[in-house]
PADREN-940620 format. One line per field, with one value per residue (C-alpha): x, y, z; chain; residue number from 1. Coordinates in steps of 0.02 Angstrom, whole numbers. Layout:
BEGIN
c1 <- X	...
c2 <- Y	...
c3 <- Z	...
chain <- A	...
n <- NUM	...
! end
This chain:
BEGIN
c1 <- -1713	-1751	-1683	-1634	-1586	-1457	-1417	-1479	-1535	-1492	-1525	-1361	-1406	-1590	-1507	-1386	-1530	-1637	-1469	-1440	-1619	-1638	-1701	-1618	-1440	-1496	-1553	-1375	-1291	-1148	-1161	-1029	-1039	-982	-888	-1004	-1054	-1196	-1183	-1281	-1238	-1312	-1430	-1488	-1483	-1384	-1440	-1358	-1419	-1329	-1123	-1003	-832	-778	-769	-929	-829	-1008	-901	-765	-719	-655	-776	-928	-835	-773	-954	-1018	-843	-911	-1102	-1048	-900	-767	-611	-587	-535	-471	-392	-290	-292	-131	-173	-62	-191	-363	-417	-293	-284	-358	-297	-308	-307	-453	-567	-558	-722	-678	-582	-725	-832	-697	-698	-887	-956	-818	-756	-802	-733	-691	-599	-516	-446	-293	-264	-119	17	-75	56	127	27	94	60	29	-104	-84	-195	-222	-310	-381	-486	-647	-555	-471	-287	-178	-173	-62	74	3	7	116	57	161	111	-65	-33	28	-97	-49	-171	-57	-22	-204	-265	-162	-187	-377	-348	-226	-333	-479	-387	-296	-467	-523	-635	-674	-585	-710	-648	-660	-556	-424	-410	-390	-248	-166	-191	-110	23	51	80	165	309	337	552	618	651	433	475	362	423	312	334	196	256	162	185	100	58	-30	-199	-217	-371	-517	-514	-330	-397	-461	-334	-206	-301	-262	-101	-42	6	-70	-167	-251	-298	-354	-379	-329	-258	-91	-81	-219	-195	-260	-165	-173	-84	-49	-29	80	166	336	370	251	269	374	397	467	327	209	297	299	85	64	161	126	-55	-64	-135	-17	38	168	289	318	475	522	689	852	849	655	716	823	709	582	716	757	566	558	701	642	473	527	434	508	568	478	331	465	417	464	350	381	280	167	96	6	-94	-268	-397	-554	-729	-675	-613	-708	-872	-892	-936	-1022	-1127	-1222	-1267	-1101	-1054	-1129	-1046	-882	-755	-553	-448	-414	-615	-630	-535	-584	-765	-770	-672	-824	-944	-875	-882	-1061	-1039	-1120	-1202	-1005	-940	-1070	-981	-806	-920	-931	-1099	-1106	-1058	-1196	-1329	-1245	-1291	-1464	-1536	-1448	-1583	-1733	-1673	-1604	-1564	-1434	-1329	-1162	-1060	-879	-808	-659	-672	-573	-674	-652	-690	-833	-906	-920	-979
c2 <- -1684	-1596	-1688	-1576	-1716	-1815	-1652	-1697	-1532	-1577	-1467	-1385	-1339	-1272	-1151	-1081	-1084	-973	-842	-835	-783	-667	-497	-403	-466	-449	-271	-204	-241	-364	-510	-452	-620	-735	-594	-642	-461	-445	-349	-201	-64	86	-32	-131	-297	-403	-537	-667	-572	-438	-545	-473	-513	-338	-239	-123	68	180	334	420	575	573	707	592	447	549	601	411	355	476	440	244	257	155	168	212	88	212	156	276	229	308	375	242	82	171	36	-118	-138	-276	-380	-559	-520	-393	-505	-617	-667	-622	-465	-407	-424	-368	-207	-176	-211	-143	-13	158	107	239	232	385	399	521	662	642	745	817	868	744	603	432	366	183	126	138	68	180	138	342	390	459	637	568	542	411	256	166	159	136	-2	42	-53	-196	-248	-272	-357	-510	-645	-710	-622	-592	-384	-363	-437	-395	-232	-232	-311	-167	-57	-110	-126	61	110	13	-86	-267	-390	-529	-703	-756	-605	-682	-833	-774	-709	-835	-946	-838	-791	-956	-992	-844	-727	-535	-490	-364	-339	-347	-524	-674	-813	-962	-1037	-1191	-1365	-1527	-1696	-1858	-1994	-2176	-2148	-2249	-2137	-2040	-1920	-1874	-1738	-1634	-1685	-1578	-1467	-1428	-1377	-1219	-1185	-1330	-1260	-1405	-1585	-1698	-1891	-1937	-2116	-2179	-2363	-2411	-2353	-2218	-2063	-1886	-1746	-1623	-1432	-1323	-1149	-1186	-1037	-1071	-1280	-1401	-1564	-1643	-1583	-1644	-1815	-1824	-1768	-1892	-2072	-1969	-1972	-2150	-2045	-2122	-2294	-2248	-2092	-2046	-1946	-1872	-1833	-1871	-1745	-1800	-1990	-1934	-1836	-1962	-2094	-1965	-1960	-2138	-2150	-2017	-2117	-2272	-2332	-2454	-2384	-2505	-2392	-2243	-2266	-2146	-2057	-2115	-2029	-1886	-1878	-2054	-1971	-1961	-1842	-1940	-1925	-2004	-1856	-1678	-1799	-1664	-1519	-1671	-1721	-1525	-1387	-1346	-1455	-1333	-1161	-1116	-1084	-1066	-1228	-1157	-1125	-1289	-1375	-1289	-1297	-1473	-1493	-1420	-1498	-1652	-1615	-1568	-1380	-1329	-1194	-1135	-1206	-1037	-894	-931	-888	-727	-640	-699	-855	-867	-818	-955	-1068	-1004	-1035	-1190	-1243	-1184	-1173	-1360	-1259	-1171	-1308	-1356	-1470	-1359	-1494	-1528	-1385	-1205	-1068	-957	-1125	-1156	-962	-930	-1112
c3 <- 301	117	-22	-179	-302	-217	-81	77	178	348	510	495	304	343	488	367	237	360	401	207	188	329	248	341	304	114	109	96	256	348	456	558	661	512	406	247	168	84	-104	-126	-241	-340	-433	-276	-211	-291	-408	-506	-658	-608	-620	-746	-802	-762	-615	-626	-608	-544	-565	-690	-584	-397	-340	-364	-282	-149	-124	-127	-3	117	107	133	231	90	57	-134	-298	-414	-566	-678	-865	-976	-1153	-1221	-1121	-1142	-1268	-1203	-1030	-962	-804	-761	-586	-598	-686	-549	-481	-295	-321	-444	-296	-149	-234	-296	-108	-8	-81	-203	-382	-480	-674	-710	-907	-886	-1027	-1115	-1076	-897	-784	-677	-749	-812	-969	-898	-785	-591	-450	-287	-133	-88	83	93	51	-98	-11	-24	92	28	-113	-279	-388	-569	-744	-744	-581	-618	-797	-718	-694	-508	-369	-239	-255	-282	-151	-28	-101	-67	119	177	115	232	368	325	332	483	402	434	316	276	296	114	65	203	160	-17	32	129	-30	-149	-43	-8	-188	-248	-173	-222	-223	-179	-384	-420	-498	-435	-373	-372	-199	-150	-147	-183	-73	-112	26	14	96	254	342	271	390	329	237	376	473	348	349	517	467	442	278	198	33	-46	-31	-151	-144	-318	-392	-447	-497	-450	-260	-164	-125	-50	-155	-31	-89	21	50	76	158	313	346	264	179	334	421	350	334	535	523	426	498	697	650	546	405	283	230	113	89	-102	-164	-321	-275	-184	-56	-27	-18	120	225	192	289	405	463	467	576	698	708	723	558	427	255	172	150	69	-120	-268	-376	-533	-647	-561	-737	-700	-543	-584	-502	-406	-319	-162	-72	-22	47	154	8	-107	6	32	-87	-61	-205	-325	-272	-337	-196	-203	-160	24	36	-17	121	247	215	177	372	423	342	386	567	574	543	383	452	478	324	235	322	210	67	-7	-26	-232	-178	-26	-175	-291	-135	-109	-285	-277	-158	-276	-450	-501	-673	-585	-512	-589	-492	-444	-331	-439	-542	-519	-434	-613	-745	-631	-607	-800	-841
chain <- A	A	A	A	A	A	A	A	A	A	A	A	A	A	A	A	A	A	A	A	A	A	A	A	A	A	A	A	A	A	A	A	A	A	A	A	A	A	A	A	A	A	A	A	A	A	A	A	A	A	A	A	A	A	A	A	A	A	A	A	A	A	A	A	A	A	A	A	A	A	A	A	A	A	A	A	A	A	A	A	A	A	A	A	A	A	A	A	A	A	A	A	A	A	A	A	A	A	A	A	A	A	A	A	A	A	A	A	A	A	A	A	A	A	A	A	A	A	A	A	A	A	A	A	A	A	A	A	A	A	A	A	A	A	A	A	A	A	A	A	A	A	A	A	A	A	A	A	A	A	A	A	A	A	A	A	A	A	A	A	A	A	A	A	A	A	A	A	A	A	A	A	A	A	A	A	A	A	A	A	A	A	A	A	A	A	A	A	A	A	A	A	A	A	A	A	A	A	A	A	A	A	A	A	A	A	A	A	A	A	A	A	A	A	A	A	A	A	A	A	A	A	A	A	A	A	A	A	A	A	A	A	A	A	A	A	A	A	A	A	A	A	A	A	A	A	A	A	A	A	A	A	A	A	A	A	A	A	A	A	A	A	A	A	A	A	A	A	A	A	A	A	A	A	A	A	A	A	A	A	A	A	A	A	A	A	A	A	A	A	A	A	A	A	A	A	A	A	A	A	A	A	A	A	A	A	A	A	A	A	A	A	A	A	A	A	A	A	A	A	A	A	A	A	A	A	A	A	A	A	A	A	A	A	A	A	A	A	A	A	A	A	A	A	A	A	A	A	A	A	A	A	A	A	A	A	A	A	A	A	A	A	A	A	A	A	A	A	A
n <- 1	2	3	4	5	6	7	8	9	10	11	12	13	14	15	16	17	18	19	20	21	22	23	24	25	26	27	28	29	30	31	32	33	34	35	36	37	38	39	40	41	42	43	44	45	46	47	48	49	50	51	52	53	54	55	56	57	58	59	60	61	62	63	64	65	66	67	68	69	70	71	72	73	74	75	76	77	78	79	80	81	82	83	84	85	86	87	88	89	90	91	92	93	94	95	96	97	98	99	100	101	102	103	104	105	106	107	108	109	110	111	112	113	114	115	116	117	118	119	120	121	122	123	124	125	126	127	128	129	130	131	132	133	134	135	136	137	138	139	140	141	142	143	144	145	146	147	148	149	150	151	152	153	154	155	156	157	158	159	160	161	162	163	164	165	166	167	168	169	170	171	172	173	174	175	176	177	178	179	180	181	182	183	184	185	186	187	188	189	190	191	192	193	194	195	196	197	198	199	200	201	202	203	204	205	206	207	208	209	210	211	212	213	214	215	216	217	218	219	220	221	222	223	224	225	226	227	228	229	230	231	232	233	234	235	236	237	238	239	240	241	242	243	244	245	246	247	248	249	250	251	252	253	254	255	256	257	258	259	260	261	262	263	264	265	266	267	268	269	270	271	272	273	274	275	276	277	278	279	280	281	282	283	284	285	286	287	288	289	290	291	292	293	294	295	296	297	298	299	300	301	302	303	304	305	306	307	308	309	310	311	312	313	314	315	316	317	318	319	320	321	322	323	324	325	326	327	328	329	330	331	332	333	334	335	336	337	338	339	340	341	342	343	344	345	346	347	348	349	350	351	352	353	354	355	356	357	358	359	360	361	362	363	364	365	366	367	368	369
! end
């Protein structure tokens, strides 16, 4: 084994080590295999150097991106700027570090400022997903859809644009999706409508954390502490599993020694489970004060005990990589990660200057840090 401070490099690491490293993978192309793309662009190869808080727009007229789409075979990020926004739009969701990079590597981004008062133009900003030819794939994306700060539209935005294209949807760009989508839904009115859950549970097993995250619809997982007793907070989209189901995972599975409810109706589901399992209510107790639950370093071994520890990764990266990890497949655990985030791994290994534990930090406060 290589030790890299208190990282052990096991065989597992050193294979995914040697893929990450393979020169052919970095000159530009995809590993098809694992669905980790590799960044090249008009300046070559990336480099960490190279990161930016914006996305990087190569062109400013459509006939030069139309001419690059059809040289590299991408769909087209074209973003239409109104008169009235030249010198104030800015998006939360297009500053993110994963849809900076979704767009830069897979797709032609063009920034187009629009004349005022040009015939059939809007004065706002609108989003549009264009072929090689410069046509419409999909239906565009109006101002105050990309002010909002939640990810959903824009990523699944990007991803139906891919696959409009034909083009192979890598897996950290999926599971983007399923995380924000789990978290937020779109109405039929263009409001939001926040829509994940959390449940708490007394830990009773460590492997209760991969064990959720078998679960469909299961976000997060985090082994945190609530007077002075062990507990899993348990993140979910509401819309795919439910509390009740993950009640029955949980006593089924003796991955919990205590149910915790916040409210009446949870009280009586949390019976109802009991009941149905034949368990005792004793171990039904009410969350008091969620405010009291503290975060820890017991949980996510998996991703603390690799390099992993020092790549920023979403919460749904996260738990899947550290179920993984856990079970002896590191080498597996790399091809969730984005190309950036596969270089943020690699000069973990060589550069100790460069690592910043992002265990229990958010994939954006730990990519600027």
């Amino acid at each position: 084994c290589i030790h890299h401070n208190a990282t052990v490099v096991g065989p597992q690491e050193a294979l995914a080590k040697k893929r990450l490293s393979n020169p052919n993978l970095l000159n530009g192309g995809t590993d098809i295999a694992s669905g980790s793309f590799l960044y090249e662009n008009d300046h070559g190869v990336f480099t960490p150097a190279n990161e930016h808080r914006d996305i990087n727009y190569v062109h400013r007229q459509l006939k030069y991106a139309k001419k690059e789409a059809r040289k590299k075979k991408r769909p087209i990020f074209c973003l239409k700027i109104g008169a009235s926004e030249r010198h104030e739009f800015q998006s939360g969701a297009l500053n993110h570090p994963l849809v900076i990079e979704a767009v830069e590597t897979l797709f032609v981004p063009v920034k187009i400022d629009i004349p005022p008062g040009e015939s059939g133009s809007s004065d706002s900003t609108v989003l549009e997903i264009l072929d090689k030819r410069g046509k419409p794939l999909l239906a565009a994306l109006a101002d105050d859809q990309l002010r909002k700060r939640n990810l959903v539209v824009v990523v699944d935005t990007l991803v139906k644009g891919l696959e409009a294209s034909s083009k192979p949807v890598p897996k950290y760009l999926r599971l983007m999706l399923e995380e924000e989508s789990g978290k937020t839904e779109v109405l039929s009115t263009g409001k939001h409508k926040k829509v994940d859950r959390v449940a708490f549970f007394g830990l009773a097993d460590s492997k209760a954390e991969g064990k959720f995250a078998e679960m469909n619809g299961v976000l997060e997982v985090q082994v945190c502490m609530y007077k002075e007793q062990l507990l899993l907070r348990v993140r979910y989209a509401s819309r795919v599993t439910s509390l009740g189901a993950l009640m029955k995972q949980a006593l089924s599975q003796n991955l919990a020694k205590s149910l915790y409810y916040q409210s009446q109706e949870e009280l009586i589901l949390a019976r109802m489970t009991c009941e149905q399992l034949q368990r005792s209510s004793h171990i039904i107790q009410k969350m008091e004060d969620p405010s009291q639950v503290r975060k820890t370093t017991a949980g996510r071994s998996g991703l603390r005990s690799t390099a992993l520890r020092y790549v920023p990764m979403t919460d749904l990266q996260k738990l899947h990589a550290n179920k993984l990890v856990n079970e002896g497949h590191f080498n597996e655990a790399t091809h969730l990660l984005s190309a950036r985030q596969s270089a943020r791994l690699m000069r973990s290994f060589s550069d100790t200057n460069s690592r910043r534990d992002s265990v229990d930090l958010t994939l954006v406060e730990s990519w600027w840090s």
